[in-house]
C-alpha positions as a printed NumPy array, in Angstrom:
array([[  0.   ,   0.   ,   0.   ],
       [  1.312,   3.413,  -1.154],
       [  2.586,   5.85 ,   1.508],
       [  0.396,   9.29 ,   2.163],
       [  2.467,  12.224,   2.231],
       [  1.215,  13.619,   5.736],
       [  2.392,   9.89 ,   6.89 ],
       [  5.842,  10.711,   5.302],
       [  5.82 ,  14.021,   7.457],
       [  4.938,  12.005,  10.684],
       [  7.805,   9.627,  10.316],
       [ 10.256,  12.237,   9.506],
       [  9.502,  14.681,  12.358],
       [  9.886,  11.553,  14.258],
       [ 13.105,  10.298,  13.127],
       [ 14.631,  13.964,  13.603],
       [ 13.313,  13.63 ,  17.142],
       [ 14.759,  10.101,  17.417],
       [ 18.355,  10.818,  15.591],
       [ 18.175,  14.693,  18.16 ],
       [ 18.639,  16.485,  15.385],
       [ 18.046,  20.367,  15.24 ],
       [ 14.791,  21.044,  13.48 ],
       [ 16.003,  22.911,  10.687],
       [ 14.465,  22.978,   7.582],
       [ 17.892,  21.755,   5.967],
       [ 17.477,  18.992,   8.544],
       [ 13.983,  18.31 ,   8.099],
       [ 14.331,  18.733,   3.661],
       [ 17.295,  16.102,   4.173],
       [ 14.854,  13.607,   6.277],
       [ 11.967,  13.796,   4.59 ],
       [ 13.417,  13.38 ,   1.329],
       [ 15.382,  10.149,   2.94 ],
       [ 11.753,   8.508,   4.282],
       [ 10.22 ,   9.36 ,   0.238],
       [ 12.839,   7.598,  -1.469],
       [ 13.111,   4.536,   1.136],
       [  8.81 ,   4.071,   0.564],
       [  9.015,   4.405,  -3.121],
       [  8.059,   8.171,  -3.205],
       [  8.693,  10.202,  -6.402],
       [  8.782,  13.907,  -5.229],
       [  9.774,  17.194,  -7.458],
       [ 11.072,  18.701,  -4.013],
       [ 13.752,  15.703,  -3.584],
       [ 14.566,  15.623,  -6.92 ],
       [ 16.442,  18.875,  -7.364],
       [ 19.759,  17.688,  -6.742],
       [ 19.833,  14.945,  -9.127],
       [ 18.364,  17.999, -12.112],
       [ 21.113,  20.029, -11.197],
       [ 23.533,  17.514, -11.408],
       [ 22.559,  15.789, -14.526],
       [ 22.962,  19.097, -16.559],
       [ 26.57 ,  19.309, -15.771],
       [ 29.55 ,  17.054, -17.013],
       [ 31.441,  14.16 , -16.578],
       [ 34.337,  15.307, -14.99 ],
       [ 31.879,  17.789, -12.488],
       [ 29.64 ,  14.74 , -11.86 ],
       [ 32.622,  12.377, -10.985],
       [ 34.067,  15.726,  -8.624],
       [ 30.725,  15.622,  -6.898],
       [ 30.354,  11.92 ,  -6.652],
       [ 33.885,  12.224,  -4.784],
       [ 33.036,  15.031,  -2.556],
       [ 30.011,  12.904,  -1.731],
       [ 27.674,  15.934,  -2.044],
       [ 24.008,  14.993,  -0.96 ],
       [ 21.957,  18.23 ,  -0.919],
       [ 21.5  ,  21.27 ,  -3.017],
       [ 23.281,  23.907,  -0.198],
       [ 26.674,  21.349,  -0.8  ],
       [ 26.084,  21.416,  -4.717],
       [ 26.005,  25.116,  -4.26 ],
       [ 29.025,  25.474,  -2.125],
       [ 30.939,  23.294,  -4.702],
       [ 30.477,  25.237,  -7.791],
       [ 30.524,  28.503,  -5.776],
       [ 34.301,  27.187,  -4.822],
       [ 35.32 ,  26.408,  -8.635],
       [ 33.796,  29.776, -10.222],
       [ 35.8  ,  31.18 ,  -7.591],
       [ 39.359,  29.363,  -8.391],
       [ 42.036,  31.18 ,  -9.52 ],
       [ 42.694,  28.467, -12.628],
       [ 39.157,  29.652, -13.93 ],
       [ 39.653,  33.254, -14.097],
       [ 43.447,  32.8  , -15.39 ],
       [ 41.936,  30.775, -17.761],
       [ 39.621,  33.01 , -18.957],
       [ 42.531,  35.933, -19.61 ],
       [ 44.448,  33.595, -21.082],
       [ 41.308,  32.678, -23.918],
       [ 41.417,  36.343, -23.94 ],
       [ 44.76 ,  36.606, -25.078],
       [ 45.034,  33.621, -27.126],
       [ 42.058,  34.956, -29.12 ],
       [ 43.259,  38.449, -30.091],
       [ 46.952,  37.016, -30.481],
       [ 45.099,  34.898, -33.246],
       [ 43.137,  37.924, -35.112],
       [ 46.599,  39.645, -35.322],
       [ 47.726,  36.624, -36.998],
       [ 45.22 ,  36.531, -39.362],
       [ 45.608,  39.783, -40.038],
       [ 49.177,  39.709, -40.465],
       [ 48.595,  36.284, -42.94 ],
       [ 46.085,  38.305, -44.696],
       [ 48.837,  41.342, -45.773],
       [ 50.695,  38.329, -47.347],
       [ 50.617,  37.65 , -51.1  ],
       [ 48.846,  34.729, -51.215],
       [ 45.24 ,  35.167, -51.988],
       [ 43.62 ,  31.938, -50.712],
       [ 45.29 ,  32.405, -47.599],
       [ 43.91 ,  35.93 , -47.726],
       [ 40.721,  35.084, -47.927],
       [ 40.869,  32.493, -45.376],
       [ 41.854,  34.955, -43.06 ],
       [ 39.432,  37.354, -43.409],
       [ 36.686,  34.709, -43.358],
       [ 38.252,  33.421, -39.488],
       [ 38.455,  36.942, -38.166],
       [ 34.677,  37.537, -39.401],
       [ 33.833,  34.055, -37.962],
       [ 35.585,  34.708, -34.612],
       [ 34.278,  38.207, -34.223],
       [ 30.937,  37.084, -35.57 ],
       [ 30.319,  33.85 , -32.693],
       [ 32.963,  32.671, -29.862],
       [ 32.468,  29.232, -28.784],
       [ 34.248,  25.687, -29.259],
       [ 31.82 ,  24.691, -32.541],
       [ 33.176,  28.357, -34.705],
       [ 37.239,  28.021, -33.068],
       [ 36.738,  23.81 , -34.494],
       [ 35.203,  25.206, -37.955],
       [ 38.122,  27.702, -38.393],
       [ 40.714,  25.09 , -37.174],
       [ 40.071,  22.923, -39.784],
       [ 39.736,  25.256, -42.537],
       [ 43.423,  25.933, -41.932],
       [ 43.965,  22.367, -41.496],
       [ 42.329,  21.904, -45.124],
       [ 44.13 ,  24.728, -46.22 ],
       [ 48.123,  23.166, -45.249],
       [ 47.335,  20.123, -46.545],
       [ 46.523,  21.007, -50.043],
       [ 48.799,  23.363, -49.802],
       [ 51.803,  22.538, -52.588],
       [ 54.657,  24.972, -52.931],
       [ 56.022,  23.038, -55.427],
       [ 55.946,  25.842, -58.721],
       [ 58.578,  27.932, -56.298],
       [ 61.003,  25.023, -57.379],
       [ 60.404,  26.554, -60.907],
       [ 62.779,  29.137, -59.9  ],
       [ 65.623,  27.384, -59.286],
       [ 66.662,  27.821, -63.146],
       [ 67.129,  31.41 , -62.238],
       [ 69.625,  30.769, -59.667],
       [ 67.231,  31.239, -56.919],
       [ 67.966,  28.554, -53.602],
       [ 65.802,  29.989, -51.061],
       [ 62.458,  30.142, -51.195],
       [ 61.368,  31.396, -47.696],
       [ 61.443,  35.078, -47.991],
       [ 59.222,  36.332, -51.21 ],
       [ 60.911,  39.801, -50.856],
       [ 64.844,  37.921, -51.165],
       [ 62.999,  36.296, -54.192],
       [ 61.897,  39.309, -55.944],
       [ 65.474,  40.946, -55.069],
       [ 67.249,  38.102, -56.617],
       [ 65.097,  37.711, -59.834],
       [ 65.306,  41.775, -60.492],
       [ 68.956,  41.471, -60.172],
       [ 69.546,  37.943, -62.322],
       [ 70.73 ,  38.259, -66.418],
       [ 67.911,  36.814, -68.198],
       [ 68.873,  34.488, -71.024],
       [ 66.935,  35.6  , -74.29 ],
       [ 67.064,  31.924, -75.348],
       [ 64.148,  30.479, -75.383],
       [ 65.225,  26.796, -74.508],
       [ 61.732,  25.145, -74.31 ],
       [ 61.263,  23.773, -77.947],
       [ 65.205,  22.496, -77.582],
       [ 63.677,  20.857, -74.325],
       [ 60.765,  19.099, -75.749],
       [ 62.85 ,  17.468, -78.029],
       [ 65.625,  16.147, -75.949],
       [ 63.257,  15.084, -73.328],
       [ 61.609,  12.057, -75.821],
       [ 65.341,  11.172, -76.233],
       [ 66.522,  10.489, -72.227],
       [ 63.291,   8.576, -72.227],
       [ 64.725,   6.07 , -74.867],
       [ 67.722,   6.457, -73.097],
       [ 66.071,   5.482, -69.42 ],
       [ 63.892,   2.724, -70.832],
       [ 65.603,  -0.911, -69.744],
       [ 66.437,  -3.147, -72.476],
       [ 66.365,  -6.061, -70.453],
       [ 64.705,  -5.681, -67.067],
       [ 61.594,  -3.914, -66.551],
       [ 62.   ,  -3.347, -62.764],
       [ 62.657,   0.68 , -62.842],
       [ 59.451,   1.014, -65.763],
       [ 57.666,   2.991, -62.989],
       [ 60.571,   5.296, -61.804],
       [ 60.98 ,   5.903, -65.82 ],
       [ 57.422,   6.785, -66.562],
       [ 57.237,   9.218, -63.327],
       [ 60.014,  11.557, -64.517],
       [ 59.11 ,  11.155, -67.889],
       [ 55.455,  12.398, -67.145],
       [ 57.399,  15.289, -64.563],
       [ 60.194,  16.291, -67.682],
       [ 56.841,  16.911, -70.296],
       [ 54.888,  18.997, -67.761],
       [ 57.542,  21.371, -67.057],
       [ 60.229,  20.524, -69.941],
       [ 62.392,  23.241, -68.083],
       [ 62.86 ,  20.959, -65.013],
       [ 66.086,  19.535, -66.798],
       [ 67.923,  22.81 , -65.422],
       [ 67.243,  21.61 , -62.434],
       [ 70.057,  20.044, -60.398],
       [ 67.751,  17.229, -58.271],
       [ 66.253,  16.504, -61.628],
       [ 69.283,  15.556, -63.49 ],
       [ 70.755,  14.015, -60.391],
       [ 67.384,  12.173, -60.608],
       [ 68.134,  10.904, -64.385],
       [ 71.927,  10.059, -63.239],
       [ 70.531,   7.996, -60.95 ],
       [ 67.995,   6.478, -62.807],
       [ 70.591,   5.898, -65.59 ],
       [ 73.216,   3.941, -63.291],
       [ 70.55 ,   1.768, -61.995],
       [ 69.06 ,   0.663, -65.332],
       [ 72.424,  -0.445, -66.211],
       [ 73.574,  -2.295, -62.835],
       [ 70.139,  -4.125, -63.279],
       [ 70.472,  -4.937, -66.832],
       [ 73.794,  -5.78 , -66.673],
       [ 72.311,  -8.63 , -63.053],
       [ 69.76 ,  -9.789, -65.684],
       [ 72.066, -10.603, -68.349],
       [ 74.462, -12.407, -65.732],
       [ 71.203, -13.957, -64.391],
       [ 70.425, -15.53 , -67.869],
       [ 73.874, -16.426, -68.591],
       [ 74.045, -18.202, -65.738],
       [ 71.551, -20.493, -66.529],
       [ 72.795, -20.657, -70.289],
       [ 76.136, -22.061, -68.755],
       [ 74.808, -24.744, -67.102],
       [ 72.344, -26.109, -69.587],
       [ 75.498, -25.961, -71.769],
       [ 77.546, -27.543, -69.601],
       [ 75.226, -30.487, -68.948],
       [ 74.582, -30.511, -73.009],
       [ 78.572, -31.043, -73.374],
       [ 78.25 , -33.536, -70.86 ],
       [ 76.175, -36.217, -72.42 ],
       [ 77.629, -35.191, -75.842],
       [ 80.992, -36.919, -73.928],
       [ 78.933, -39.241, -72.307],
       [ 77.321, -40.266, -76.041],
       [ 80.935, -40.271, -78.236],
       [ 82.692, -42.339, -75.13 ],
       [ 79.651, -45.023, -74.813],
       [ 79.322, -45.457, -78.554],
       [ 82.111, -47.033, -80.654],
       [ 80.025, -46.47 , -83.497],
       [ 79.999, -42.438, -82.939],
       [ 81.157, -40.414, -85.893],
       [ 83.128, -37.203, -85.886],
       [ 79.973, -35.069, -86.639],
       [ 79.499, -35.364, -82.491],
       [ 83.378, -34.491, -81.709],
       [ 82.676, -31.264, -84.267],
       [ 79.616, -30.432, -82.106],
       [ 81.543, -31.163, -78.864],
       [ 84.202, -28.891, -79.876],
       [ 81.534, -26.02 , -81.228],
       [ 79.813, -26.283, -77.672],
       [ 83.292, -25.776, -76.123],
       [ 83.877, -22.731, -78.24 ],
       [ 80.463, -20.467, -77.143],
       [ 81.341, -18.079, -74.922],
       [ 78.877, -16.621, -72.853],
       [ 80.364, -13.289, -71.74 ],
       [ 82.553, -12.476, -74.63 ],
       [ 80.427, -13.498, -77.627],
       [ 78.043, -11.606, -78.875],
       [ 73.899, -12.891, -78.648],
       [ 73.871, -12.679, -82.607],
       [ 77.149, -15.404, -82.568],
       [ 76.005, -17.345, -79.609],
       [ 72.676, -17.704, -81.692],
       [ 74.128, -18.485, -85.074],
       [ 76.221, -20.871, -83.386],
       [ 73.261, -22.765, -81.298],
       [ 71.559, -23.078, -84.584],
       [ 74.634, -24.835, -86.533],
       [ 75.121, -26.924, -83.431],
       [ 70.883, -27.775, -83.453],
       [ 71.486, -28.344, -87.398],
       [ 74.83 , -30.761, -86.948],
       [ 72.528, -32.725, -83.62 ],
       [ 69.454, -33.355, -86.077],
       [ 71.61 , -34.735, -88.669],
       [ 73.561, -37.083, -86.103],
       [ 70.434, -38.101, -84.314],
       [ 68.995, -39.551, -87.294],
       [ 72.131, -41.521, -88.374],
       [ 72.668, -43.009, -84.509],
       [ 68.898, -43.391, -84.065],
       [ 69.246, -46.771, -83.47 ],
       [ 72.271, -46.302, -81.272],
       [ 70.11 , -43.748, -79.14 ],
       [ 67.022, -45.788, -78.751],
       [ 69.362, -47.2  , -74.919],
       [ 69.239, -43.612, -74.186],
       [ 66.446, -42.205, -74.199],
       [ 66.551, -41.209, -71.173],
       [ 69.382, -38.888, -71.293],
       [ 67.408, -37.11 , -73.913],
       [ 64.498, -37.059, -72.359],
       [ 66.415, -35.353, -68.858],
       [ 68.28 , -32.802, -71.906],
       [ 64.469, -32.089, -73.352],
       [ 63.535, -30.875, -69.574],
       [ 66.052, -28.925, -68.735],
       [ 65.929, -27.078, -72.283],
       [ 62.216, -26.689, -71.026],
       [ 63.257, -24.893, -68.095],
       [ 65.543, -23.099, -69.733],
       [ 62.786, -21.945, -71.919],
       [ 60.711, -21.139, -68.53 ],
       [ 63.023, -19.614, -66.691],
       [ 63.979, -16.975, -69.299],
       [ 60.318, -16.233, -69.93 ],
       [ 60.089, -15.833, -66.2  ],
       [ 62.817, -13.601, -66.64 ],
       [ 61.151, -11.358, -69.233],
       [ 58.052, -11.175, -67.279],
       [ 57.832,  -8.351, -64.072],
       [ 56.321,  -9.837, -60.584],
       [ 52.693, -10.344, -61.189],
       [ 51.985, -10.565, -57.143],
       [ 51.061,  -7.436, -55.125],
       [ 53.529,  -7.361, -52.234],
       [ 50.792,  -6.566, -49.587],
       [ 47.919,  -8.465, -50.752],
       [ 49.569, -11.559, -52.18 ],
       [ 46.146, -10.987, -55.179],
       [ 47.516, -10.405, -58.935],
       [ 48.535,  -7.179, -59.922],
       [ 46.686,  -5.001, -62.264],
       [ 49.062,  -5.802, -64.954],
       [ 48.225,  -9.59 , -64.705],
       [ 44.671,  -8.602, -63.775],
       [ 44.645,  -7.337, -67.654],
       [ 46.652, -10.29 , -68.937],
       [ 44.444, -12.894, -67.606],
       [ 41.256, -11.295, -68.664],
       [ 42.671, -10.862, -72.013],
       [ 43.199, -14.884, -71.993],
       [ 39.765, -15.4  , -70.996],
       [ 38.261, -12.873, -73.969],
       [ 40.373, -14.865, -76.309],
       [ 38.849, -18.412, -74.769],
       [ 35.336, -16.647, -75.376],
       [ 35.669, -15.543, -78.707],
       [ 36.989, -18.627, -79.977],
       [ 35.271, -21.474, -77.517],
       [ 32.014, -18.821, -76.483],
       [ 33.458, -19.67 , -72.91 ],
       [ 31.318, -17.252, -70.583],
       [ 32.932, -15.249, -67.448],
       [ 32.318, -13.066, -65.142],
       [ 33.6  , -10.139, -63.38 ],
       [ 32.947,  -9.122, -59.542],
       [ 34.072,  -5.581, -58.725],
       [ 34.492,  -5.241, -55.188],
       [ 35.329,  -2.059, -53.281],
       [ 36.035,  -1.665, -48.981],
       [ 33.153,   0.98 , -48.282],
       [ 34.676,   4.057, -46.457],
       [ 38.484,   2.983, -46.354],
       [ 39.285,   6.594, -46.   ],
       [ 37.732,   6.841, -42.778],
       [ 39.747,   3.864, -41.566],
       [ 42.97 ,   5.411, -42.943],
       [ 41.909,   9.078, -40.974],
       [ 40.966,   6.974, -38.219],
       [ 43.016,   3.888, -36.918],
       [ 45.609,   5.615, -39.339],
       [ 47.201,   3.691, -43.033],
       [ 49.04 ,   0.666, -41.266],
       [ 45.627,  -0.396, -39.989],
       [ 44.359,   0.109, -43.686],
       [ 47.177,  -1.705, -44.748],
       [ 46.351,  -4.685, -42.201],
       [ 42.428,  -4.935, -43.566],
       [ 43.813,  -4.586, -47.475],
       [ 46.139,  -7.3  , -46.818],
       [ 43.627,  -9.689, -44.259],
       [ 40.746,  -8.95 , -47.365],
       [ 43.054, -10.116, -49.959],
       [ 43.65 , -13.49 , -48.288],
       [ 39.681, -14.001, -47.823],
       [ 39.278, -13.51 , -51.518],
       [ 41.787, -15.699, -52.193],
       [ 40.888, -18.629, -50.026],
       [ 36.953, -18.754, -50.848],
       [ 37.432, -18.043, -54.152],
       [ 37.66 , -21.718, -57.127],
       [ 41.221, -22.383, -57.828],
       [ 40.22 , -21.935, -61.486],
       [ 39.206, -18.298, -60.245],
       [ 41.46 , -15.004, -60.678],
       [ 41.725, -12.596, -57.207],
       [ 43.923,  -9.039, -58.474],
       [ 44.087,  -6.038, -56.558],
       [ 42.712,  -3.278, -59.226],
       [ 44.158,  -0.469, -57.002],
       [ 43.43 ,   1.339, -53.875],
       [ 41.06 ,  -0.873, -51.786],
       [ 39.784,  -1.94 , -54.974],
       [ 39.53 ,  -5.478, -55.747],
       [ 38.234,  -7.497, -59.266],
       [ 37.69 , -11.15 , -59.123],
       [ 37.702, -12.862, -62.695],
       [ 35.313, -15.887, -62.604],
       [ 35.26 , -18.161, -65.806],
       [ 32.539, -20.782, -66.616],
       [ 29.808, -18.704, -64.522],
       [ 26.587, -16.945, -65.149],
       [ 25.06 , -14.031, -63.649],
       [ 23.343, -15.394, -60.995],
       [ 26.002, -17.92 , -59.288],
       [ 28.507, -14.478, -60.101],
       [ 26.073, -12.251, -57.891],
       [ 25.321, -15.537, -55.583],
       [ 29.438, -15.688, -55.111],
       [ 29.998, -11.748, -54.448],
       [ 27.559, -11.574, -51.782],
       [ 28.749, -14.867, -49.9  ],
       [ 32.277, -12.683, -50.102],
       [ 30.413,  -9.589, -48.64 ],
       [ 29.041, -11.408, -45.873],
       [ 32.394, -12.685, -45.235],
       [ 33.741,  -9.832, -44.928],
       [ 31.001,  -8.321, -42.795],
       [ 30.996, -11.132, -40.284],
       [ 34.88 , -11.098, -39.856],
       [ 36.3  ,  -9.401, -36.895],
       [ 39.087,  -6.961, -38.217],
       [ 41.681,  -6.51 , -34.948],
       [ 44.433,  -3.813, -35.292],
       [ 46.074,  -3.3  , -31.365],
       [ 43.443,  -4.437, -29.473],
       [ 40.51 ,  -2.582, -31.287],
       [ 38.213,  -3.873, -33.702],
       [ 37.876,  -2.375, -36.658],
       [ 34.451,  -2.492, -38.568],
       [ 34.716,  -3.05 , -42.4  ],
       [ 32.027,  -3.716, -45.216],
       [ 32.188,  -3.668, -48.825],
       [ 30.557,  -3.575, -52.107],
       [ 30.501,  -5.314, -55.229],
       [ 29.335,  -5.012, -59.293],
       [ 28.867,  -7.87 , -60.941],
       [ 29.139,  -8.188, -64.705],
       [ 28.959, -11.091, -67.345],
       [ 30.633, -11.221, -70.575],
       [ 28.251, -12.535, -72.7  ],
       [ 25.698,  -9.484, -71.765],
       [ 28.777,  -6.791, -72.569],
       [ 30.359,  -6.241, -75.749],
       [ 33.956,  -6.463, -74.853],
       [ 36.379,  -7.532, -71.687],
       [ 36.643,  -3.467, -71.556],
       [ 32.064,  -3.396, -71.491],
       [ 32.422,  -5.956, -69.432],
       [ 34.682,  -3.994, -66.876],
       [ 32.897,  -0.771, -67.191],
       [ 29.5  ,  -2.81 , -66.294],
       [ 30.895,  -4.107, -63.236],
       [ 31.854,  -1.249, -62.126],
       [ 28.677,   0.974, -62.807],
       [ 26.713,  -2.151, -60.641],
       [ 29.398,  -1.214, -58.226],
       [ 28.638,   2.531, -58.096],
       [ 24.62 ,   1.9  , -57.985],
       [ 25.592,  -0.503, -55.096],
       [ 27.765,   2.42 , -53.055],
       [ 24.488,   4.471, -53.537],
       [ 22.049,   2.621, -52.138],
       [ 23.467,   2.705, -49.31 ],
       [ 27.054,   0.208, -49.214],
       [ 27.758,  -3.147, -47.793],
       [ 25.796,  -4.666, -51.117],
       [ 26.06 ,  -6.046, -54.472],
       [ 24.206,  -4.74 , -58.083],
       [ 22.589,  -5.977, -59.501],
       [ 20.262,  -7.915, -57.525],
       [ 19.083, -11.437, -58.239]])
């Protein structure tokens, strides 16, 4: 049965007689609010406190929880004791300070030559004279924030052709261009046409390791042709020059390594063949001594060729005439056909540049583009159907901003390793760039292609992502695209990736089209 209020008067004028209390009202307030809450009773008059309380902070609500503060007269006392602290009115001058010490920044950044950085100033001082609180100083903050990191003082580096090596007083500048001797020779046009030159020049014969660093100061040279004045960019082409020819010159010794021993073992069972057979003619002693002859790192690859071909010539001819002697070893020639095989391998191996991303252990882009171009040639010729899943890690960004780009690196690389383990052997996993992903599926249709991609994306949804202790939450996308509905691998790519845009629209953490 519900207490009566008169009843909860009774008991507490009781229990201040019992406890000999004074009979205050503080006392009596305290009391009766005590008896309320111990029956159950909900009362706007005991409930002050707590309303007060819950409309300040954390850090003031764990204060008062330490202070053990139990009526309103305490809570009173409390903040009357921190308005009055010396920190808070220090702290208040110092704001002060800090905040015209900041306009006179501005304004001094705004008498500076630089017009976005003018206009950014004058926009902060209007904003901070405008509205003073934490949301406005957070709004300016990261406008300047914005503002130094797309900030690129690169074109000051232009000036370096005019003799000038600082760059961190615009008044020096100005001083040192009005007092430099102009050169009335225009030497773009003689620039343009060198530059197409030291990209021949760059370009490896042999090894294709450095194509990257080539194509980057190629693109850099035809932007600003002028850049070959520049000291760090011809240091930059020495450099580049000296390492295409250390790693051509470790290719060729690479190759003619493996030439030597093939050779060697060739010579070998030539002896082997003219000391087992009584019957052998001289043909096999001319071929011995021809083999003997080649060498590797003095001969040039047109007479080491011409060479191989008179010794292949001289072989067929003797292989027919000791046929029947051979027939007792065939299995010499069958261990010589292997390791010619290898040979054969290993120098197309040798040719080719590292299809295998280093981080995600998919394909690279590069044999992304050579595999699909195998299976556009198997469909033109057989009509053997494929399909293409574009997948894409929704808001990667954020994780990059937020658990910073070695955690990105961690989910790119854990992602990669899902695709590859629940994807058919017969399947093709490459990393397209970015957090971007492409799975090549041959011998598919639409349906099992969508019904594939979205066992991935629940994969990936359901997995716990870990980087130092804190999970990290990651979804992602996916187009899907067949071949046979496209009218090229190129269609085909395009498709998959306008499914995957219409999926990032409607919201992520899907796959387009829907079956």
């Amino acid at each position: 049965m519900a207490i009566s209020v008169n009843q909860i008067i009774r008991e507490a004028i009781q229990a201040i007689k019992d406890r000999g209390l004074v009979f205050t009202p503080d006392n009596y307030a305290e009391v009766f609010c005590e008896i309320a809450k111990k029956n159950g009773v909900t009362l706007p008059e005991c409930q002050k406190l707590e309303k007060y309380v819950a409309r300040l902070n954390d850090d003031f609500k764990d204060q008062l929880k330490q202070k053990n503060v139990k009526n309103v007269d305490e809570l009173f006392a409390f903040m009357a004791s921190r308005l009055n602290s010396p920190s808070i009115i220090d702290n208040s001058k110092l704001v002060s300070s800090l905040l015209l010490m900041n306009k006179r920044v501005l304004q001094s950044i705004s008498l500076l030559h630089n017009k976005n950085a003018k206009e950014l100033s004058e926009s902060s001082i209007e904003a901070l004279n405008r509205r003073l609180d934490v949301a406005t100083v957070e709004k300016v903050k990261d406008k300047w924030f914005d503002f130094l990191t797309d900030y690129d003082d690169s074109f000051l580096k232009r000036l370096g052709s005019y003799g000038i090596k600082k760059f961190d007083d615009l008044q020096s500048i100005v001083i040192e261009l009005d007092n430099a001797t102009i050169k009335e020779l225009d030497s773009t046009q003689i620039y343009e046409k060198i530059i197409p030159l030291i990209a021949m020049m760059l370009e490896p014969s042999i090894t294709d390791k450095i194509s990257d660093d080539v194509r980057k100061i190629n693109k850099i040279l035809k932007s600003d042709p002028s850049l070959l004045e520049d000291g760090q960019t011809r240091e930059k082409i020495e450099e580049l020059t000296k390492k295409r020819i250390e790693l051509d010159k470790a290719e060729i010794l690479n190759k003619v390594g493996v030439l030597d021993k093939v050779l060697d073992g060739i010579n070998n069972q030539i002896v082997s063949l003219i000391s087992s057979s009584s019957k052998s003619s001289s043909t096999m002693q001319y071929i011995k001594d021809d083999l003997s002859s080649i060498n590797l790192r003095e001969d040039s690859f047109e007479g080491i060729r011409d060479k191989m071909l008179t010794i292949a010539d001289a072989l067929d001819g003797e292989v027919k005439q000791l046929g029947e002697q051979m027939v007792n070893d065939q299995k010499t020639i069958k261990e010589l056909q292997e390791r010619v095989n290898k040979l054969e391998t290993d120098l197309e191996s040798a040719r080719s540049q590292s299809k295998e991303d280093f981080l995600t252990k998919t394909g690279t882009k590069k044999a992304l583009v050579e595999e699909l171009e195998r299976m556009e040639q198997k469909y033109n010729r057989y009509g053997n159907d494929y399909g293409v899943c574009f997948f894409d890690i929704d808001h990667f960004k954020r994780i990059n901003d937020v658990y910073g780009h070695e955690a990105g690196d961690v989910v790119l690389a854990t992602i990669g390793k899902m695709l590859r383990k629940y994807s058919r052997q017969a399947d093709f996993v490459g990393r397209y760039g970015g957090e971007e992903f492409v799975i090549l599926l041959p011998e598919i249709t639409l349906a099992d292609a969508v019904k594939f991609a979205e066992k991935m994306r629940e994969i990936v949804q359901n997995s716990k992502f870990m980087y130092k202790g804190e999970r990290i939450d990651v979804t992602a996308s996916c187009g899907v695209a067949i071949r046979s509905a496209s009218t090229g691998s190129n269609a085909t790519i395009e498709e998959a990736d306008k499914m995957l845009y219409q999926a990032k629209q409607g919201g992520r953490n899907k796959v387009m089209p829907e079956c």
